[in-house]
Backbone of each chain as ProteinMPNN parsed JSONL, in Angstrom:
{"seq_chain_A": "XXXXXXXXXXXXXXXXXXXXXXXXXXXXXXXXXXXXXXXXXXXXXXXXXXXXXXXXXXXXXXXXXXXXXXXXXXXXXXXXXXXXXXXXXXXXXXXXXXXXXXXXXXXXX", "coords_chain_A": {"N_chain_A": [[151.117, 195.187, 78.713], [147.646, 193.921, 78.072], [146.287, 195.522, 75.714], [143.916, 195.467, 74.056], [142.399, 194.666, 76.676], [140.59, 196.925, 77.108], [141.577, 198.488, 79.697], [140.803, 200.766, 82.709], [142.863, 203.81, 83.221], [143.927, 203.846, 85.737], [143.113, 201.406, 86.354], [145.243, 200.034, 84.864], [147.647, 200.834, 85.592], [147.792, 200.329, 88.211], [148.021, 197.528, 87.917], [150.258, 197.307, 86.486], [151.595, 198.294, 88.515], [151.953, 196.052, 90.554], [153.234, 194.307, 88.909], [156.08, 195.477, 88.89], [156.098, 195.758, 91.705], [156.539, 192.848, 91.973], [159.049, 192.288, 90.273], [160.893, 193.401, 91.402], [161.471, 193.29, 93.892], [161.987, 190.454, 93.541], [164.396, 190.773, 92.419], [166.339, 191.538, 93.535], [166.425, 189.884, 95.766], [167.402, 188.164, 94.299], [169.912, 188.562, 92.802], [171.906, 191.148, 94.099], [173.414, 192.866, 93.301], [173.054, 193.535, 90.352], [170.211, 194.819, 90.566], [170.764, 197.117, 92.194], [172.241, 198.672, 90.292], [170.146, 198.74, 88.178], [168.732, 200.336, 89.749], [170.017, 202.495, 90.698], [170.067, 203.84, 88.197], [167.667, 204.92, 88.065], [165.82, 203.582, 87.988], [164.142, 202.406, 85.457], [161.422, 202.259, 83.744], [159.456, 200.886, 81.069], [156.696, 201.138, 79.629], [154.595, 199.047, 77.731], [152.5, 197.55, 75.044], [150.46, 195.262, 74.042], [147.773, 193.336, 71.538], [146.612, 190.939, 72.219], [145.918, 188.214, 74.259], [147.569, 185.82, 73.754], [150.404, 187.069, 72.267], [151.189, 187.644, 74.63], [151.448, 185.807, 75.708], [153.457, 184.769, 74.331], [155.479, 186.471, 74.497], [156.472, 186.011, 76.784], [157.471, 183.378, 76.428], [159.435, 183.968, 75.043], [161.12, 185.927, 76.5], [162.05, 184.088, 78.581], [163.609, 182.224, 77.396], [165.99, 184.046, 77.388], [166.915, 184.195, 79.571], [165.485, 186.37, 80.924], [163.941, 187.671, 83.484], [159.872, 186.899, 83.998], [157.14, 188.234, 85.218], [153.627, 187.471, 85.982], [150.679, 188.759, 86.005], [147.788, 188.845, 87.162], [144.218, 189.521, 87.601], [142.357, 190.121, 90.58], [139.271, 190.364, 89.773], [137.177, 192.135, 90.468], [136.277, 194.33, 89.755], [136.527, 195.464, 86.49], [137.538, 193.08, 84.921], [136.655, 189.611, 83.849], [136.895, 186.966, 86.869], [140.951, 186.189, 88.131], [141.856, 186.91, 85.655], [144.378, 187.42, 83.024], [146.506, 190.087, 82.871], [148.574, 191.632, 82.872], [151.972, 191.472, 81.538], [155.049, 191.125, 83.341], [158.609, 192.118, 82.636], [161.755, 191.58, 83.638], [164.115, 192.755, 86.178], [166.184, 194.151, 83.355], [169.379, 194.181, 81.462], [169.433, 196.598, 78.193], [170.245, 195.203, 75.912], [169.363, 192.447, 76.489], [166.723, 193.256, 76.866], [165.401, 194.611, 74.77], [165.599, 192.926, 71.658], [163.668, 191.293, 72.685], [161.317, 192.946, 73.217], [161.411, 195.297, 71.713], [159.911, 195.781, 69.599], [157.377, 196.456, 69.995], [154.608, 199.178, 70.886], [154.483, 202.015, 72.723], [151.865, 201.92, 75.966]], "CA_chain_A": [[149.7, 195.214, 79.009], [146.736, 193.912, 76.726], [145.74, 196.654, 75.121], [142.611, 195.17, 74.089], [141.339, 194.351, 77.632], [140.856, 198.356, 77.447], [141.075, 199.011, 80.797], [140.774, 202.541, 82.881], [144.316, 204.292, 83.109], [144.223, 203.819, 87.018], [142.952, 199.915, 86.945], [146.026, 199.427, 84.239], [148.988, 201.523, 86.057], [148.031, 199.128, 89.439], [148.165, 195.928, 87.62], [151.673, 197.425, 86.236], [152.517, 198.326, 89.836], [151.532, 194.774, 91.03], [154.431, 193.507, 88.389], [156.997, 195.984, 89.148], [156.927, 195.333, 92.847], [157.118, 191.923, 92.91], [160.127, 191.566, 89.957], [161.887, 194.239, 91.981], [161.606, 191.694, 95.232], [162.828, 188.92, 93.463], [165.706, 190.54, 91.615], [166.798, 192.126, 94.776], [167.01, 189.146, 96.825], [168.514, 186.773, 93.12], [170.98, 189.433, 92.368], [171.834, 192.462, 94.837], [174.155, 194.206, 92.173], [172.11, 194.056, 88.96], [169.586, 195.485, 91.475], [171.646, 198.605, 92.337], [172.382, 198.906, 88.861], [168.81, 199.425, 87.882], [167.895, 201.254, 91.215], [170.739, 203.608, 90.814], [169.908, 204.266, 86.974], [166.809, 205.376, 88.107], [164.626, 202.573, 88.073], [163.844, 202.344, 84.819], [159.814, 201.366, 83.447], [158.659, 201.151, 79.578], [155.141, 200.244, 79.81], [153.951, 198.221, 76.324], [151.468, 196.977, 74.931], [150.2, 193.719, 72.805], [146.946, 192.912, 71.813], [145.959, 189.831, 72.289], [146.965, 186.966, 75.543], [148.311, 184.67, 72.817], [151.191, 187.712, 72.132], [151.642, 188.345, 75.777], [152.504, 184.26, 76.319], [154.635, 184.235, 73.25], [156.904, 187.157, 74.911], [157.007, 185.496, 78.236], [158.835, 182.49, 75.914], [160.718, 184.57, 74.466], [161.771, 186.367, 77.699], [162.746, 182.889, 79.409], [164.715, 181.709, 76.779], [167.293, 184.482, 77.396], [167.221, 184.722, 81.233], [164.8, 187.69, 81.289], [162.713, 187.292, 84.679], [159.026, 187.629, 84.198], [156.222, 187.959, 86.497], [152.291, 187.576, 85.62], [149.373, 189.717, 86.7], [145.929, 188.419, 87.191], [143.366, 190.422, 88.399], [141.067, 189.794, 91.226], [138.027, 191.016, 88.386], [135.963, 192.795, 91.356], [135.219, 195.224, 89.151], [136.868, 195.517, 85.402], [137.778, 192.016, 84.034], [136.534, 188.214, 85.198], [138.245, 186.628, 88.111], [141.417, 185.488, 86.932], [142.09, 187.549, 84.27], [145.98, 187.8, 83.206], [145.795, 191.588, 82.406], [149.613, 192.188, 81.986], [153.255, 190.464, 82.289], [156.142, 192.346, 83.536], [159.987, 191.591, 82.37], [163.159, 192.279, 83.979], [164.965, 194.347, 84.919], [167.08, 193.227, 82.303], [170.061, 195.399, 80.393], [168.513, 196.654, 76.932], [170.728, 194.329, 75.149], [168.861, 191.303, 76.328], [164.657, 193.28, 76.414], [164.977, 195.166, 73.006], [165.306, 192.159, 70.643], [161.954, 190.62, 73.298], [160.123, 193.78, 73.181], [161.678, 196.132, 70.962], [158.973, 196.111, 68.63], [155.707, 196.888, 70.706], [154.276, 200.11, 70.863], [153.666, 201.852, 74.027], [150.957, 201.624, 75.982]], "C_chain_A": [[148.903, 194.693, 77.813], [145.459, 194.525, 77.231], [143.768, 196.717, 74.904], [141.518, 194.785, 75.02], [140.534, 196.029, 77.898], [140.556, 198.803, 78.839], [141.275, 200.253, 81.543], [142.168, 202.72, 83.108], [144.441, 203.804, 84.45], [144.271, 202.312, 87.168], [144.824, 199.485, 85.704], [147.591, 199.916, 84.787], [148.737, 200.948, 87.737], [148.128, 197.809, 89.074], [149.959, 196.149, 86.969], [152.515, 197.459, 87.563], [152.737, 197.019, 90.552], [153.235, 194.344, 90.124], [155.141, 194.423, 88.398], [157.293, 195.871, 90.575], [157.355, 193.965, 93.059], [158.673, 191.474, 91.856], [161.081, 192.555, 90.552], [162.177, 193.708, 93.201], [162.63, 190.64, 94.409], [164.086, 189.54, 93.031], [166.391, 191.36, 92.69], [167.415, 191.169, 95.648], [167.879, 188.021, 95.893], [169.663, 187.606, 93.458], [171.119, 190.895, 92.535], [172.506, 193.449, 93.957], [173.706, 194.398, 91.367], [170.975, 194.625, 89.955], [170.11, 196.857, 91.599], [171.494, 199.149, 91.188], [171.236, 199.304, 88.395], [168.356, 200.406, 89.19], [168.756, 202.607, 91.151], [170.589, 204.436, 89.459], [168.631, 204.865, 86.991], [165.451, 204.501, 87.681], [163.746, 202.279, 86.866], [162.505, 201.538, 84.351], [159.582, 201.823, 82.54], [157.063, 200.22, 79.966], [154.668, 200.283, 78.213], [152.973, 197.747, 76.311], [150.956, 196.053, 73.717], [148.413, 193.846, 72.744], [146.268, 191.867, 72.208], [146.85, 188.918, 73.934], [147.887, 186.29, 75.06], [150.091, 186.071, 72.786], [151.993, 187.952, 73.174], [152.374, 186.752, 76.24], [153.605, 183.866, 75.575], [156.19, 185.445, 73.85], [157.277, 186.927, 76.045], [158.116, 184.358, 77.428], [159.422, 182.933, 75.725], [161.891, 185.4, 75.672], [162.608, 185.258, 78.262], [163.802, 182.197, 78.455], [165.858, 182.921, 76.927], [167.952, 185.072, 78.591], [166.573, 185.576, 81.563], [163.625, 187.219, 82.67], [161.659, 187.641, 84.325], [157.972, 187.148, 85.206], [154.736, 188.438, 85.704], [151.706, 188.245, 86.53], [148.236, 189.023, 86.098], [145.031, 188.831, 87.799], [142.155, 189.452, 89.109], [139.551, 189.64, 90.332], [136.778, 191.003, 89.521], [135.515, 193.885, 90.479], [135.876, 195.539, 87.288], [136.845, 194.354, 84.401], [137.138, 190.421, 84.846], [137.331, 187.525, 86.125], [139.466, 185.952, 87.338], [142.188, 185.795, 85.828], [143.904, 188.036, 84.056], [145.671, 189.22, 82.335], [147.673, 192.207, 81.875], [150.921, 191.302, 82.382], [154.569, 191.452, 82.338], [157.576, 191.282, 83.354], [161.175, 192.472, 83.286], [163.403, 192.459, 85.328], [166.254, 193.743, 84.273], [168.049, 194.622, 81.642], [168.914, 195.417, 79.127], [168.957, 195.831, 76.17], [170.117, 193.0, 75.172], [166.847, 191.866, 76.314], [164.934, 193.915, 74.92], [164.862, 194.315, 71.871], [163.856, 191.486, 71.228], [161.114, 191.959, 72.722], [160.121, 195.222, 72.272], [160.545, 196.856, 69.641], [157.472, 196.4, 69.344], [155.869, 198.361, 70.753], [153.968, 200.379, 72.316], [152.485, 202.17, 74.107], [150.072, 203.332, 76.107]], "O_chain_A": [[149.306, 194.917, 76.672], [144.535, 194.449, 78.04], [142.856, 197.448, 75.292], [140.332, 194.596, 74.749], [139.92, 196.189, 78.953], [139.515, 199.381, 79.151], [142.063, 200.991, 80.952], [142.787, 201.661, 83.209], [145.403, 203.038, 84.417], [145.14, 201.793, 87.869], [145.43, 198.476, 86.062], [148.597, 199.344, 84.366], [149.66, 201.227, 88.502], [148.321, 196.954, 89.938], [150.762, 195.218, 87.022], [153.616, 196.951, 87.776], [153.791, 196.925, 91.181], [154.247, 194.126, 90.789], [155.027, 194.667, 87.197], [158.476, 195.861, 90.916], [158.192, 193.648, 93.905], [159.421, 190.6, 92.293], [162.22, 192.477, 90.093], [163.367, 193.722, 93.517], [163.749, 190.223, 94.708], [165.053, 188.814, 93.262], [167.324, 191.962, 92.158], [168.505, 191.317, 96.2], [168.718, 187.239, 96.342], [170.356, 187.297, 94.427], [170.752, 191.75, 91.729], [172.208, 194.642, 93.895], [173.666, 195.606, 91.136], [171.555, 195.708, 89.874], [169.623, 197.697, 90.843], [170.684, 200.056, 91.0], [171.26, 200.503, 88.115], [167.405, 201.184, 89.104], [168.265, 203.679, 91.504], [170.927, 205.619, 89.483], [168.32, 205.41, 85.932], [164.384, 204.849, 87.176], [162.602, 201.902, 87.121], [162.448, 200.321, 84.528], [159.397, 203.04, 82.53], [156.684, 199.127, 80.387], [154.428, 201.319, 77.592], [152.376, 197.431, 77.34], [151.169, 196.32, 72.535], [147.785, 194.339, 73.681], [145.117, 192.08, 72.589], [147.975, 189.064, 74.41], [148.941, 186.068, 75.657], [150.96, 185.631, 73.539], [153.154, 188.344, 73.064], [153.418, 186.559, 76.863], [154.457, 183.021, 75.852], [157.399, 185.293, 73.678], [158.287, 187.462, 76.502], [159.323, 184.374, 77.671], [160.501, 182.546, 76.173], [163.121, 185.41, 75.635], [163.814, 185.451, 78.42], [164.8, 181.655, 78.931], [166.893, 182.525, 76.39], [168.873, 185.87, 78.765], [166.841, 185.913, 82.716], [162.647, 186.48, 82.555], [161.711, 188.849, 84.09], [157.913, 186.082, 85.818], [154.639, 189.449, 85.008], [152.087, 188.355, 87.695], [147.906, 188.751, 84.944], [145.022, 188.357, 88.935], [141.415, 188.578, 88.659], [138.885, 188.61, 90.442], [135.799, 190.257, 89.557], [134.353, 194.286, 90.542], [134.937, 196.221, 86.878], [136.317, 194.454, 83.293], [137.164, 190.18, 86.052], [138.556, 187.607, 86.024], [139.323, 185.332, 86.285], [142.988, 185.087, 85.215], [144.512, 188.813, 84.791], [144.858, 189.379, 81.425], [147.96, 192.917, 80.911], [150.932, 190.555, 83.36], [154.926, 192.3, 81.52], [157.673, 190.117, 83.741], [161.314, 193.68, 83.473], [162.326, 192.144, 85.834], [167.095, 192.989, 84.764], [167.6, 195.743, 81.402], [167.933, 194.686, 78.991], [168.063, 195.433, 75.423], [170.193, 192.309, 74.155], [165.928, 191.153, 75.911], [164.42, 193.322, 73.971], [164.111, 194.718, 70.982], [162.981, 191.17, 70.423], [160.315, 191.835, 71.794], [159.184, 196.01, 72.146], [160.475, 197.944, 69.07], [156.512, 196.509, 68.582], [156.989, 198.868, 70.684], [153.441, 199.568, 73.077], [151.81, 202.58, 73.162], [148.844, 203.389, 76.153]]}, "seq_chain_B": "XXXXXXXXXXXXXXXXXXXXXXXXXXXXXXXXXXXXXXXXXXXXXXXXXXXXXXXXXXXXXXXXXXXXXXXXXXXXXXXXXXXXXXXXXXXXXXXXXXXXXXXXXXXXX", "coords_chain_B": {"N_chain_B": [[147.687, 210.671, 91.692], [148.276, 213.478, 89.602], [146.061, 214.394, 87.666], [145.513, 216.76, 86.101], [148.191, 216.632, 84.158], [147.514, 215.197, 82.084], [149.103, 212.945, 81.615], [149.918, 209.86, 79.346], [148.379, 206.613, 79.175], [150.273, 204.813, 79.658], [152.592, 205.758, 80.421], [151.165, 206.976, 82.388], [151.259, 204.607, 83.931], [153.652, 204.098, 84.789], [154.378, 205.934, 86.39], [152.967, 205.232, 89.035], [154.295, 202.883, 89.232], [156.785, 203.312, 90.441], [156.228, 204.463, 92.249], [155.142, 202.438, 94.272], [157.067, 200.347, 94.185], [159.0, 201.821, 95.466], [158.088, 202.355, 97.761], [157.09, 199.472, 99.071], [159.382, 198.379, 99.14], [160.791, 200.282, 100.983], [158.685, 199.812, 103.005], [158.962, 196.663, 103.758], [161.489, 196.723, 104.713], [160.852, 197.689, 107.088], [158.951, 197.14, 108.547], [158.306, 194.061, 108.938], [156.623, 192.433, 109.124], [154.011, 193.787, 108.985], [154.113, 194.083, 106.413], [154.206, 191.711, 105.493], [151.604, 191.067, 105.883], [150.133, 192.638, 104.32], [151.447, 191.894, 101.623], [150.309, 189.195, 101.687], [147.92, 189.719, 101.569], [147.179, 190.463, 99.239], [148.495, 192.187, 97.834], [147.117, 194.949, 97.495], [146.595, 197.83, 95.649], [145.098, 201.3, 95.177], [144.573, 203.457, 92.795], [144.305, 206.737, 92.557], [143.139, 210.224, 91.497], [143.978, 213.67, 91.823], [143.664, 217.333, 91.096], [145.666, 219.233, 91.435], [148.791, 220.11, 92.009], [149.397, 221.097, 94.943], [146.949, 220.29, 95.867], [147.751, 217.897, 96.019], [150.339, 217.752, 97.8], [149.094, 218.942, 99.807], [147.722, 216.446, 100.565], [150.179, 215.023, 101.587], [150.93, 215.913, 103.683], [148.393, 215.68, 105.132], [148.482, 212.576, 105.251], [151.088, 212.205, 106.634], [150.661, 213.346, 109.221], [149.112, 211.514, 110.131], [150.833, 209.334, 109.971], [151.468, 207.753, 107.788], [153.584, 206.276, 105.432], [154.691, 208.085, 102.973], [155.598, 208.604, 99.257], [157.136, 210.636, 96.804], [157.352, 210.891, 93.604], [159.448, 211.836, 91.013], [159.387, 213.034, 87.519], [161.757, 212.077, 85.153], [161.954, 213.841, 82.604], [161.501, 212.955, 80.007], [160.464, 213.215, 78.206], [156.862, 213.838, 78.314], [156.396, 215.701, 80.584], [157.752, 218.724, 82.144], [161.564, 218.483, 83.1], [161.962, 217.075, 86.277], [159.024, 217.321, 87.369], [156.664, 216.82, 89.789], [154.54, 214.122, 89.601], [153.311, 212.354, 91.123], [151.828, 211.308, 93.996], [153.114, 208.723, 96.278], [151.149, 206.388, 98.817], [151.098, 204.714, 102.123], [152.153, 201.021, 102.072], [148.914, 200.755, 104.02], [146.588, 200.348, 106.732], [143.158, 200.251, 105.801], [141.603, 201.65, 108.06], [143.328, 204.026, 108.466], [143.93, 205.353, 106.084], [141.72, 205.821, 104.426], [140.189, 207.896, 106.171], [142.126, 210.346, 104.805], [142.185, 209.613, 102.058], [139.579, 208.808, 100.95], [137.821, 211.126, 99.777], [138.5, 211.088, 97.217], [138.93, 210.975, 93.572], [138.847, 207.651, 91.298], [141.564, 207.567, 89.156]], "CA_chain_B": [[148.029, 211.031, 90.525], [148.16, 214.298, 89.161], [145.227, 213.693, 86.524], [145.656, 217.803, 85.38], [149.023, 216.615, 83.541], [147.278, 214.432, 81.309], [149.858, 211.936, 80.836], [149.457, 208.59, 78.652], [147.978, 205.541, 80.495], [151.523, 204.243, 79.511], [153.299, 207.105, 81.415], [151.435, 207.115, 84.522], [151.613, 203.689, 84.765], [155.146, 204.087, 85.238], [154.928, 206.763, 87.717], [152.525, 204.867, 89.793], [155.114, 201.741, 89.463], [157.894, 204.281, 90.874], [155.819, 204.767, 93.785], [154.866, 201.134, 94.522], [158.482, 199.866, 93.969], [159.785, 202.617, 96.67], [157.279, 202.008, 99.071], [157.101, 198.404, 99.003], [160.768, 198.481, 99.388], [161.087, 200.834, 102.699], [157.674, 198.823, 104.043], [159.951, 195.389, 103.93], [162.953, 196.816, 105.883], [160.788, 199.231, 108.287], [158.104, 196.035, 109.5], [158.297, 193.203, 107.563], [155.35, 191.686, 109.354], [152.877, 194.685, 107.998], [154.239, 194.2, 104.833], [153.46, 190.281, 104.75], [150.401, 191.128, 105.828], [149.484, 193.637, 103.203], [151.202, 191.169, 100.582], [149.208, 188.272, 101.643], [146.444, 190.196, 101.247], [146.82, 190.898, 97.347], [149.304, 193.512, 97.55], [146.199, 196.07, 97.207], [146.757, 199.238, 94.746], [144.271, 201.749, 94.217], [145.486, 204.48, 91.86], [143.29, 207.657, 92.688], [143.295, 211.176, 91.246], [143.593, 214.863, 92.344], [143.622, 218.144, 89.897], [146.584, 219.987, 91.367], [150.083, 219.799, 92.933], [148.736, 221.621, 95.733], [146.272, 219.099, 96.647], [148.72, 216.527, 96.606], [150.859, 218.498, 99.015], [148.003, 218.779, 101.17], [147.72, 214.9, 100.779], [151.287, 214.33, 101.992], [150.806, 216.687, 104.987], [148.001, 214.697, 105.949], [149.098, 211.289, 105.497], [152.434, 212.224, 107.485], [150.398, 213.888, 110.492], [149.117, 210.108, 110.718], [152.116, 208.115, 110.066], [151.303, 207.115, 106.216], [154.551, 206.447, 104.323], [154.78, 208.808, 101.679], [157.116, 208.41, 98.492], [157.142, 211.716, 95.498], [157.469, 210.395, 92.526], [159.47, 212.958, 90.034], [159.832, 212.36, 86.288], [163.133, 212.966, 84.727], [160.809, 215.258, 82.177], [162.731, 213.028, 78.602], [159.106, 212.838, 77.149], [155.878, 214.57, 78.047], [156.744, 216.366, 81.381], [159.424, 219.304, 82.183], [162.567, 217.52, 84.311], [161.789, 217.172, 87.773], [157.684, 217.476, 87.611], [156.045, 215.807, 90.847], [153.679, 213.643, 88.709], [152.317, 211.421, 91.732], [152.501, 210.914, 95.662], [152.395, 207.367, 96.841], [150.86, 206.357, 100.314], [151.351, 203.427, 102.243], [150.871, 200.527, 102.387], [148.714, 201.155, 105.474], [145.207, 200.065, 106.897], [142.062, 201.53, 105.446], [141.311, 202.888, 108.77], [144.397, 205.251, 108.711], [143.695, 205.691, 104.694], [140.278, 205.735, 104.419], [140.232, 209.565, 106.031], [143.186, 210.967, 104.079], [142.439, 209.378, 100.847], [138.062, 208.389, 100.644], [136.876, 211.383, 99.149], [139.682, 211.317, 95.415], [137.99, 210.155, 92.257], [139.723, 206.538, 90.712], [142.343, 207.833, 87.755]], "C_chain_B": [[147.866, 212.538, 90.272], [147.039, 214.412, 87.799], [145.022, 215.068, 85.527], [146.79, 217.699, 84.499], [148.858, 215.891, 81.906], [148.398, 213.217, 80.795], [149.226, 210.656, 79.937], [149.727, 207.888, 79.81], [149.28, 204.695, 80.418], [152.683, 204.527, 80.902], [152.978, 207.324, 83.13], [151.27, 205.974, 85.148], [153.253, 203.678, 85.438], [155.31, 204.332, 86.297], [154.441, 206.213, 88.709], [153.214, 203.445, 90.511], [156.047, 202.284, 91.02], [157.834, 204.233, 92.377], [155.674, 203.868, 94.511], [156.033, 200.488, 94.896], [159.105, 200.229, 95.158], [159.012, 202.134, 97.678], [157.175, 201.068, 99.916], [158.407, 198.336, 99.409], [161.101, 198.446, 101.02], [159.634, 199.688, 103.291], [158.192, 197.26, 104.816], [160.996, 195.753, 104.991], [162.326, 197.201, 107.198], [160.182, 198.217, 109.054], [157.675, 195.251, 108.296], [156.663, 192.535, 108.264], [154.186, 192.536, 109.248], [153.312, 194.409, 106.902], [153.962, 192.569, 104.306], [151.989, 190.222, 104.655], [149.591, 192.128, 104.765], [149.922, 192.88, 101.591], [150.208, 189.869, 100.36], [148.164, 188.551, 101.042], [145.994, 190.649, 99.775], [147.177, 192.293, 97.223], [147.967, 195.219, 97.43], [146.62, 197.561, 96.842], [145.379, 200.276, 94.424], [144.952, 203.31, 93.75], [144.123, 205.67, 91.787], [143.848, 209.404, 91.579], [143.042, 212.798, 91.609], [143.861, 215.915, 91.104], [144.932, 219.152, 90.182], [147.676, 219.646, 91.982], [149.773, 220.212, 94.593], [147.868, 220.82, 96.715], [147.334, 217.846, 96.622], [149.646, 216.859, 97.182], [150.155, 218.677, 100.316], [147.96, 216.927, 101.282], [149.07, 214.639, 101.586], [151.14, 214.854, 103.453], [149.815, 215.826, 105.699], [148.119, 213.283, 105.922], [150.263, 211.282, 106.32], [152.028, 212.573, 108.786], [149.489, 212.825, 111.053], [149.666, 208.927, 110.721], [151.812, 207.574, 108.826], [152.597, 207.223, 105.65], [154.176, 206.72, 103.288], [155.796, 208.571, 100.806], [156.332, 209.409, 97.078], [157.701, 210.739, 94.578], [157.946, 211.98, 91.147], [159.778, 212.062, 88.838], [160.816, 213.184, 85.84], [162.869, 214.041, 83.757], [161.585, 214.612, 80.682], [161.617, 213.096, 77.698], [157.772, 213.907, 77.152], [155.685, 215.566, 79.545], [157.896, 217.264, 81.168], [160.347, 218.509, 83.447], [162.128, 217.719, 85.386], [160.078, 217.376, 88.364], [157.58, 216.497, 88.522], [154.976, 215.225, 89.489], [152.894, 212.918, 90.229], [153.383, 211.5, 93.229], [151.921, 208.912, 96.03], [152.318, 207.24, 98.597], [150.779, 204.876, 100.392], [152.358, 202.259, 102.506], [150.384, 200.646, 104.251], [147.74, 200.753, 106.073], [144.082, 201.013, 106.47], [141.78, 202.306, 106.621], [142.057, 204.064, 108.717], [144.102, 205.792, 106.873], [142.812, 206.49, 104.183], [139.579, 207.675, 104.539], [140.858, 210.752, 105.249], [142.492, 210.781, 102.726], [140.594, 209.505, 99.884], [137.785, 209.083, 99.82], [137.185, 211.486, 97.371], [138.64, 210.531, 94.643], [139.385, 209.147, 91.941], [140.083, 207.419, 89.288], [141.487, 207.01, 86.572]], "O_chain_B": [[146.986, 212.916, 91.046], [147.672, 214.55, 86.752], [144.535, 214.903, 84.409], [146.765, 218.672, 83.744], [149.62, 215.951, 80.941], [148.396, 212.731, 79.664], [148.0, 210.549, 79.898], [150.472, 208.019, 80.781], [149.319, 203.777, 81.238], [153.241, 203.894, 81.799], [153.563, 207.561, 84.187], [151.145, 205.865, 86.368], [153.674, 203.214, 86.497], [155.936, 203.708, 87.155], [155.153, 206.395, 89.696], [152.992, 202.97, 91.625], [155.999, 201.85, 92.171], [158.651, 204.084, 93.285], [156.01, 204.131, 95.665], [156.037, 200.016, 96.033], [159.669, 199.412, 95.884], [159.546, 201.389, 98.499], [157.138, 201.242, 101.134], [158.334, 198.135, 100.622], [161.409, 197.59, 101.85], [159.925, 198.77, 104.058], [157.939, 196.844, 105.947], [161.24, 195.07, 105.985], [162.949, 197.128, 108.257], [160.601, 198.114, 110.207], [157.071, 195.499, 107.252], [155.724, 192.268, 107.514], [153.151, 191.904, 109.46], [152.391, 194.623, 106.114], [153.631, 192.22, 103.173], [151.288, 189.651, 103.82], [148.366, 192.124, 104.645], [149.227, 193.042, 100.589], [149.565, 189.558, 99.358], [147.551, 187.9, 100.197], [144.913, 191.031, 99.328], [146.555, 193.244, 96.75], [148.348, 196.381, 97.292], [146.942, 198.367, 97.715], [144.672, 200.006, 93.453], [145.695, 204.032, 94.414], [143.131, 205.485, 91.081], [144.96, 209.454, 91.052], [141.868, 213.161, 91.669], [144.281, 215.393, 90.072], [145.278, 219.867, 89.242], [147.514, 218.641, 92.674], [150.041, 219.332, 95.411], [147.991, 220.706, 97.935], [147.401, 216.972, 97.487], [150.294, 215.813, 97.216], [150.538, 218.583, 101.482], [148.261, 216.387, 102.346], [148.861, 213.786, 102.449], [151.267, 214.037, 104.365], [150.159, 215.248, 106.73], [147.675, 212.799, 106.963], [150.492, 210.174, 106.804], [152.812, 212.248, 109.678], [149.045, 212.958, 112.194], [149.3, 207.853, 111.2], [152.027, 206.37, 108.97], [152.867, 208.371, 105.298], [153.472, 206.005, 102.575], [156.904, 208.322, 101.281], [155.306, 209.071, 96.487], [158.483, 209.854, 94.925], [157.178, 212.783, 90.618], [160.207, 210.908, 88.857], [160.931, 214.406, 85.942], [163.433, 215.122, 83.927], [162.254, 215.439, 80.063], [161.802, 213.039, 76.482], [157.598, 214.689, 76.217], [154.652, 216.235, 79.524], [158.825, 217.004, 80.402], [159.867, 218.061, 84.488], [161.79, 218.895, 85.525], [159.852, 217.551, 89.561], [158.164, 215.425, 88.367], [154.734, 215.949, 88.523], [151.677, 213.098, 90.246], [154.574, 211.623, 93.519], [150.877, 208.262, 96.002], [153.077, 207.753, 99.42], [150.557, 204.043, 99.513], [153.375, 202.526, 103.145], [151.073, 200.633, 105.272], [148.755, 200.072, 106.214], [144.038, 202.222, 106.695], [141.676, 203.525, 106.483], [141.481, 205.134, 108.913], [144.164, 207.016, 106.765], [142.98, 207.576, 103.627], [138.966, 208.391, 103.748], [140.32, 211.844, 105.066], [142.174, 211.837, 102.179], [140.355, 209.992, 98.779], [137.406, 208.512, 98.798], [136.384, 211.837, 96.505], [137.794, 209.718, 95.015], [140.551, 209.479, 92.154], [139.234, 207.854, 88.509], [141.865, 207.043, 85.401]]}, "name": "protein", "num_of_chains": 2, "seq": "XXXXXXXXXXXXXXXXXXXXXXXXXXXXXXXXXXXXXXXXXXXXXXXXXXXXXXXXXXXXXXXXXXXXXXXXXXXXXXXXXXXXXXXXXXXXXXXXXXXXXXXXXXXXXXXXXXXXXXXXXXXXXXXXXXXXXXXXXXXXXXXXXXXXXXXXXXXXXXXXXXXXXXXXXXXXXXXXXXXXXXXXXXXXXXXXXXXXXXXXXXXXXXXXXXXXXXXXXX"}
């Protein structure tokens, strides 16, 4: 998430839900067993946080260079941010061996 | 949401993922053609709040005595909950008319 868009706990835990359903679609219909695997581990969600957009596009590179799926969020901006607005980017679901060197260092949110 | 638990906006994004993830899920297998139509439509999340378990027991009762898919959301308890706390009910996805009565009068988290 960026941190600095400060937005209300409710508008920032639906823009997380927004990128947890749809990389749980795609990695469902890529790859039905790493699927299980996270679904049976209990579905695992760290929610982080960066400040800035520039931080949030530099860990999408960094995600794609090692196979990590991610998926953008952009908010409508009916009522918090302007239309448009990329508000958070979701990774995975990835083992920890390939997100902890991406995201290992953020703080949560 | 449970908004008496105080979790971090980190934390209940999670739980609100949890709920989204499951829901979204069973909505795909149960009628996929409500569920294109509710993704078309910008997946729509709103993340509301009640003050007790109680009332969100009463929420499930009436969302189920009009056909609202419900999904509990427990947390395994490794952080700022005890194991097994309900933290959140998710509803849905469904039409505001069927919503709208159940859900209108909650304050936004």
């Amino acid at each position: 998430m960026r941190g600095e868009l400060r937005l209300t706990a409710g508008k920032a835990a639906a823009q997380v839900a927004h990128a947890a359903v749809d990389l749980a679609r795609r990695a469902e219909s890529r790859d039905p067993r790493e699927f299980q695997t996270w679904w049976a581990g209990g579905q695992r969600k760290v929610v982080l946080q960066v400040r800035t957009l520039d931080e949030l596009e530099d860990l999408e590179r960094k995600a794609r260079a090692v196979g990590i799926a991610t998926a953008w969020v952009e908010d409508a901006g009916l009522t918090e941010v302007p239309p448009g607005t990329r508000t958070c980017l979701g990774l995975g679901p990835a083992p920890d061996s390939l997100l902890d060197p991406v995201t290992g260092a953020l703080d949560l949110l």
